[in-house]
C-alpha positions in Angstrom: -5.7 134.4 212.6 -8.1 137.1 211.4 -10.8 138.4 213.5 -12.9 137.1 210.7 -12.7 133.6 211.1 -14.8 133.0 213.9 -18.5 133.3 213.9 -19.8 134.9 217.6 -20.3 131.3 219.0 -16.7 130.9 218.7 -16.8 128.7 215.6 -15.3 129.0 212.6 -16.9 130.5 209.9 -16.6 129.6 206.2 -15.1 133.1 205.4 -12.4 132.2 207.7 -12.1 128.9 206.4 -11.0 130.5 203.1 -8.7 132.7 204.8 -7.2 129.6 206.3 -7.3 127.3 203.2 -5.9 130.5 201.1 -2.7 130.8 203.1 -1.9 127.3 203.8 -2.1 126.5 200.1 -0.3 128.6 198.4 1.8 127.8 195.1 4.7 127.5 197.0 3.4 124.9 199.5 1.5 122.8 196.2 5.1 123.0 194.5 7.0 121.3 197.7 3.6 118.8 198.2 4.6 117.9 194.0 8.0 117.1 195.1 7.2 115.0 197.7 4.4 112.9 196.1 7.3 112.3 193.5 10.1 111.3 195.8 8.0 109.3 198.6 7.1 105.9 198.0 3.4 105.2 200.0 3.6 101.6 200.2 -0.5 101.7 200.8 -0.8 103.8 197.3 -0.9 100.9 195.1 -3.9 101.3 193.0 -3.1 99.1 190.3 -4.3 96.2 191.8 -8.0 97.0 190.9 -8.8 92.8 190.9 -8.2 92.7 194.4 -11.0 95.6 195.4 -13.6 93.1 196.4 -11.2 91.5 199.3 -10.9 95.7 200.6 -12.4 96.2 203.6 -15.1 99.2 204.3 -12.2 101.2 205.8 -9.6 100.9 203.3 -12.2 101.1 200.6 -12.7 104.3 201.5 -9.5 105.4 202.0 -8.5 104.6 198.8 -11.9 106.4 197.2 -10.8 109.6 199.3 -7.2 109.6 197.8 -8.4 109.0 194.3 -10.4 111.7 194.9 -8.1 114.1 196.4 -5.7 113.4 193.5 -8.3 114.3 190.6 -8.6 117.7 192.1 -5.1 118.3 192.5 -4.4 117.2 188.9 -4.6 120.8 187.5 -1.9 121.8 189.7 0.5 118.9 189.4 2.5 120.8 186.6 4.3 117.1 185.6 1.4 115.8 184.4 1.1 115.9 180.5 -2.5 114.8 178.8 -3.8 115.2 175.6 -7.7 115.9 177.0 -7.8 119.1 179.7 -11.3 119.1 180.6 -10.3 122.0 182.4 -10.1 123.9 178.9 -13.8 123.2 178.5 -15.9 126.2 179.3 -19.2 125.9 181.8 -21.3 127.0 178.7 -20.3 124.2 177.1 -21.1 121.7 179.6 -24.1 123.0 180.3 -25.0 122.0 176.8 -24.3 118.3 176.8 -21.3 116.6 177.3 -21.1 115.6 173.2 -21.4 119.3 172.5 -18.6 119.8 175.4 -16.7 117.8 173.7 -17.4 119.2 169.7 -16.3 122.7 171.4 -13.3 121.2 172.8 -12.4 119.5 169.7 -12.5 122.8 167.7 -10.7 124.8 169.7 -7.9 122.2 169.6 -8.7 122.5 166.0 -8.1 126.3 165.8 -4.8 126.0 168.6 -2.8 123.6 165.8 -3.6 126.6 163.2 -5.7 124.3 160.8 -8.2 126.3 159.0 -10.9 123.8 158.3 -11.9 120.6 159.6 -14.6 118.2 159.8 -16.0 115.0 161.6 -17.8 113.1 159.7 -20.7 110.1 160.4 -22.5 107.3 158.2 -25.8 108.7 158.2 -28.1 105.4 157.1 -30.8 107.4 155.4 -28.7 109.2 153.3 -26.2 106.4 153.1 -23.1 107.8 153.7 -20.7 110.2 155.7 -21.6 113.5 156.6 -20.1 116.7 158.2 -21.4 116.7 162.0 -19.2 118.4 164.0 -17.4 121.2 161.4 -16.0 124.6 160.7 -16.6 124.0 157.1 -18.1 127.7 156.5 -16.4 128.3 152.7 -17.7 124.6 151.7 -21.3 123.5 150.4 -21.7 121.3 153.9 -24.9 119.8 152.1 -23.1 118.8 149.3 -20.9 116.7 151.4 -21.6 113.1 151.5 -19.1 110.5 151.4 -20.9 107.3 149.9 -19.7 103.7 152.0 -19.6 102.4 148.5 -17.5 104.8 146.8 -13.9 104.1 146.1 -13.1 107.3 148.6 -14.6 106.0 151.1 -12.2 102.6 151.0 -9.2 104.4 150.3 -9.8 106.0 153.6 -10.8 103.2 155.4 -8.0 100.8 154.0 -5.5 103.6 154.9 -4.4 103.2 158.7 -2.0 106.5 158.5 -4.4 108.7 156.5 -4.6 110.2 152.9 -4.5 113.7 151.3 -6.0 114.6 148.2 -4.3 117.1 145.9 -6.7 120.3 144.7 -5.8 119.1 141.4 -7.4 115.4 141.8 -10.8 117.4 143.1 -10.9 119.9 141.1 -10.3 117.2 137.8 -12.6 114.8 139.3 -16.1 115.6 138.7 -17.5 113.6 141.8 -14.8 115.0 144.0 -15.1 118.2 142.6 -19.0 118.3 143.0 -18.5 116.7 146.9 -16.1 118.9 148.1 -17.5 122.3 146.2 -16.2 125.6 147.6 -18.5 128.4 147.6 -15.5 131.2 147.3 -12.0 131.5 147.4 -9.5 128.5 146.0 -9.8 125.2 146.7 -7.1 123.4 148.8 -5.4 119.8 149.8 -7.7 117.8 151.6 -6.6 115.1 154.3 -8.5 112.0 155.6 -8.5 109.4 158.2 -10.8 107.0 159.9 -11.1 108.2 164.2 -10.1 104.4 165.1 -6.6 104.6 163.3 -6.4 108.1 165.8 -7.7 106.1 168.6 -5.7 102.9 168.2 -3.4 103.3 170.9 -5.3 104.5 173.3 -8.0 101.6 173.3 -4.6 99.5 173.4 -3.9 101.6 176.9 -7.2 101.0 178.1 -8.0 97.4 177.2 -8.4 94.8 179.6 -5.7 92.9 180.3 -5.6 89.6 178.8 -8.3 90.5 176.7 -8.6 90.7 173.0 -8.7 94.2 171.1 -11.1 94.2 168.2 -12.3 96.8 165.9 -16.0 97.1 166.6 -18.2 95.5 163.3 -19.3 99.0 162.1 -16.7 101.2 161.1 -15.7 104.6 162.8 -16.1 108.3 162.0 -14.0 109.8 159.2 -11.6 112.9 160.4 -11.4 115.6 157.1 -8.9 118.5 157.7 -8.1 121.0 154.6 -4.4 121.7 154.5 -3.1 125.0 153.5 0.2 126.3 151.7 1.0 127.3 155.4 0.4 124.3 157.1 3.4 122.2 158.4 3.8 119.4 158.3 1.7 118.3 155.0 2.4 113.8 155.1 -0.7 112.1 156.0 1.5 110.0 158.7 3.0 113.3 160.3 -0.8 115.0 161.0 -2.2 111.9 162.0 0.3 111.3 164.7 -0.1 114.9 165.8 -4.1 114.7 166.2 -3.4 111.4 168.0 -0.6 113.4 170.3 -3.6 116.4 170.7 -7.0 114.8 170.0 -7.1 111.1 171.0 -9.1 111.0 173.9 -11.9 113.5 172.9 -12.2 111.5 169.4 -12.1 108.3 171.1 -15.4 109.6 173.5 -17.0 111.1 170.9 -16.9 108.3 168.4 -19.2 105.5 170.0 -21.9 108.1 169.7 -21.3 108.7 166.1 -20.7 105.7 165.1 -23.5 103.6 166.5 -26.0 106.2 166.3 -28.3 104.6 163.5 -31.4 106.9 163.6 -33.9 106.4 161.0 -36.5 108.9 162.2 -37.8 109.7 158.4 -38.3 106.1 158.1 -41.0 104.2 159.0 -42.0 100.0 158.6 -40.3 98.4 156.3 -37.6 101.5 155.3 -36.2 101.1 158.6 -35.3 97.8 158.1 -34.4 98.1 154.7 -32.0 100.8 154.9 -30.4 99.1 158.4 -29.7 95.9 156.3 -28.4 97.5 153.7 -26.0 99.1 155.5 -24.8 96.5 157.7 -24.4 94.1 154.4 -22.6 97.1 152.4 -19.9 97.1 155.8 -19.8 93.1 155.5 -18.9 93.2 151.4 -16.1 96.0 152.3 -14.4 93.4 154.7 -12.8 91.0 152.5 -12.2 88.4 155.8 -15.8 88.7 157.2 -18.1 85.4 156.5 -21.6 85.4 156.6 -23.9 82.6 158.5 -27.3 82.0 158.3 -28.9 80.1 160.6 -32.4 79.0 160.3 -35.1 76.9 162.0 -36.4 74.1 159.3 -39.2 73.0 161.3 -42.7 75.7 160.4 -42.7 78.8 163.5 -44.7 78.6 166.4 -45.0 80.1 169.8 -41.0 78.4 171.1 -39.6 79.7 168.1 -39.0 83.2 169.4 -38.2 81.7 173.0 -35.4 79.7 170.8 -33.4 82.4 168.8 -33.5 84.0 172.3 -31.5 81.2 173.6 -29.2 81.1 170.6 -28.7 84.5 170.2 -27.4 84.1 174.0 -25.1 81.8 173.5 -23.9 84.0 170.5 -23.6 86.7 172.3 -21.7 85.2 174.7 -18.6 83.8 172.2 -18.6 86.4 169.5 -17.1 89.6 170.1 -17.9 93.4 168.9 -16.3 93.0 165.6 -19.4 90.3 164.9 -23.3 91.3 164.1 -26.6 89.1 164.8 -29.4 90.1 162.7 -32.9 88.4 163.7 -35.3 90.0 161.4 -37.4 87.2 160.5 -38.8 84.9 163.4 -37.2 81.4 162.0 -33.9 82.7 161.3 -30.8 84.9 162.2 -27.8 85.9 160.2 -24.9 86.0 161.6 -21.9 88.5 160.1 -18.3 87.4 161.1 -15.4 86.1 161.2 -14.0 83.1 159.8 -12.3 82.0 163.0 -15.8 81.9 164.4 -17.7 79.6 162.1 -16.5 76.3 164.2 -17.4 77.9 167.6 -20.8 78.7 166.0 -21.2 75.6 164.4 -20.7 73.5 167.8 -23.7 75.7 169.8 -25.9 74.5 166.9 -25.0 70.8 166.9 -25.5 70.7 170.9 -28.8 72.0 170.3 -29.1 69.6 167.3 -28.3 66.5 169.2 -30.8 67.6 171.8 -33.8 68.2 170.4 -35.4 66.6 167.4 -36.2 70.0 165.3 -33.1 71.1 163.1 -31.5 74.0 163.2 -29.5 74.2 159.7 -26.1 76.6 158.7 -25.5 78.6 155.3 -22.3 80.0 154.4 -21.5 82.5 152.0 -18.6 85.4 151.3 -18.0 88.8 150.7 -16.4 87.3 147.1 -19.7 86.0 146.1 -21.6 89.0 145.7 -21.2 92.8 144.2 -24.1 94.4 145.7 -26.0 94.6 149.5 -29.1 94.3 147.5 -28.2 91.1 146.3 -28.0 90.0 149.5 -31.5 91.0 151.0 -33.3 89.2 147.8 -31.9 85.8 148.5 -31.7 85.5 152.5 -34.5 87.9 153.8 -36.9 88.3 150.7 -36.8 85.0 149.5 -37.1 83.1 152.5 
C-alpha cells in the first residue's frame, strides 16, 4: 500500500482511501462484478414485493434501502442497462437552475442529438386561452404569434390524433390562420408535426400504474409536442417520429407535463376574471369530450352557516369515487358542478340519495351534455350567472 495512506496515528487517511478505492475498482473488476450480478440469483434480492415492506423488519429494511442504494450509483456503469432518461447527461448548471429547467435542457439536447431543427412544447395558457411555445428553439418563428386556440379545429385534430399529425407548408402557407400562427421571420417555411405529450407518454404511465388499478387520462388535457420537419429529416410519418420521441423522450415529457399542464396561473387577473377565465376553460375541455356529462348538484333549501360544512362533506365523498379524469367545481356556496363521466352518474346519484334520506333538506341533480350546447359561455349564463 502507498506510504500515503496512513495518517501519523496510523489511520487511514482519505487520500489513501482513494488510492485503495481506485485500484480495487477498476473497469476490469466493475465488468466481472456485471457478470456476476447477471448470472447469480440472490434469493434475498426480490424487490418486487414492495406490499409486503410493512411486515420488514428494521434490519432487513435496511438492508434492502442500502442495496437499492448501491445499485442506483452503479447504474452508470452497468453497460446492459438501456433507458430513455440519463440524468447523467444533465449538466450541474442545469440543476442548479431547477429541476423543470434541468429537464427543458435535457429535452433539447435530445432535441438537437435526433438532428431536428426546430421544436417546441407547448401549454394552455388560461389568460390567453390557448397553447403556447414554453420550452422552444423556435428562433426563425414569430414565438408571439404562436397560439394554438382549444377551440380551433387544430387544436382537435391534434388532440383527436393518438399517433400525431403533420402539416404540409402548402396547407400553412394557403391558410391564412395557419399561415399568420406559424409566421417565419426568414428563410422558407417547412412541414410541421404535432402530438399531444400523453399519446408520448401512454406507455410509460401503463409501466408505472398501480397494479390493479385503473389508468385514466387526467380531465385537462396534456401539452402539445410541435417539431418542424425538414427535406433531410427521416423518417417524415407522424406514427414513425412519434414512436421515436417515445423511444428517446418519454420519461422527461412525462415529468415535465404535470407541471405544464396543471399550471393554471392567472396572475393578470384579479376577482371575478379569475374565475371567469378558469370556468371557461374547464367548460371549453368538457364540450371537446363528446362522452363527458355534466352534474349539477345544488342545495334547494336558502344557505346558511352548514351549507359550506355540507359541500365539504360531499365533495369528500366525491372525491373519494371519482377519479382524475372527473372535475368538482364549487364556486357558488349552494351548489357544485360536477364534470364527468357517464359511468359515474349512478355512483353520484346514490351519495346524494343517502344524504337525502337522512336529512330533511334536499339536495337536487341536473344533467346536461356536451351535445346541448356550442359555446362555454353558454354554459356559465345558465348554471353560475343565473342561479
Amino acid at each position: 500500500m502507498p506510504e500515503n495512506a496512513f495518517n501519523a496515528d496510523g489511520k487511514t487517511g482519505q487520500n489513501g482511501i482513494n488510492v485503495v478505492r481506485n485500484k480495487t475498482f477498476n473497469p476490469e473488476f466493475r465488468q466481472l462484478v456485471n457478470r456476476v450480478m447477471g448470472k447469480e440469483i440472490d434469493p434475498g434480492n426480490n424487490l418486487s414485493d414492495i406490499n409486503e415492506i410493512d411486515d420488514l423488519s428494521e434490519e432487513e429494511l435496511l438492508r434492502r434501502l442500502y442495496r437499492l442504494y448501491y445499485m442506483n450509483k452503479s447504474v452508470i456503469d452497468n453497460q446492459e442497462i438501456n433507458v430513455s432518461f440519463k440524468p447523467f447527461d444533465v449538466t450541474r448548471g442545469i440543476i442548479k437552475a431547477g429541476a423543470s429547467d434541468a429537464l427543458a435542457g435535457y429535452i433539447k439536447n435530445q432535441i438537437q442529438k435526433i438532428s431536428y431543427n426546430a421544436f417546441a412544447v407547448l401549454a394552455y395558457s388560461v389568460p390567453l386561452k390557448g397553447y403556447i411555445p414554453i420550452i422552444h428553439n423556435l428562433e426563425h418563428y414569430a414565438v408571439e404569434n404562436i397560439v394554438i386556440s382549444i377551440k380551433s379545429k387544430l387544436f382537435n385534430t391534434i388532440f383527436s390524433s393518438s399517433e400525431g399529425i403533420i402539416i404540409d407548408s402548402g396547407s400553412i402557407h394557403d391558410d391564412f390562420f395557419l399561415d399568420k400562427l406559424f409566421q417565419v421571420r426568414d428563410g422558407k417555411s417547412w412541414p410541421l408535426y404535432f402530438v399531444m405529450l400523453s399519446s408520448l407518454t401512454s406507455e410509460l404511465e401503463r409501466e408505472l400504474a398501480i397494479p390493479g388499478r385503473k389508468i385514466v387520462s387526467p380531465f385537462l388535457p396534456s401539452a402539445i409536442c410541435m417539431v418542424e420537419i425538414r427535406e433531410s429529416d427521416t423518417p417524415k410519418e407522424p406514427r414513425q417520429i412519434t414512436n421515436i420521441l417515445k423511444r428517446r423522450l418519454s420519461v422527461p415529457l412525462f415529468l415535465i407535463n404535470n407541471d405544464l399542464s396543471q399550471d393554471l396561473s392567472l396572475k393578470s387577473f384579479k376577482g371575478l376574471s379569475n374565475s371567469f377565465h378558469l370556468l371557461d376553460y374547464f367548460f371549453t375541455v368538457f364540450l371537446i369530450k363528446k362522452d363527458n356529462v355534466g352534474i349539477n348538484i345544488k342545495l334547494s333549501r336558502q344557505s346558511d352557516s352548514t351549507t359550506a360544512f355540507l359541500m365539504k362533506y360531499i365533495i369528500s365523498k366525491l372525491n373519494y369515487i371519482l377519479p382524475s379524469d372527473s372535475a368538482i367545481i364549487h364556486i357558488l356556496r349552494n351548489q357544485l358542478l360536477i364534470l364527468t363521466k357517464s359511468v359515474y352518474i349512478d355512483p353520484i346519484t346514490n351519495i346524494v340519495d343517502s344524504h337525502n334520506n337522512l336529512f330533511d333538506e334536499k339536495l337536487k341533480i341536473y344533467k346536461f351534455y356536451p351535445k346541448d350546447y356550442d359555446d362555454s359561455i353558454k354554459i356559465i349564463q345558465e348554471f353560475i350567472l343565473n342561479n
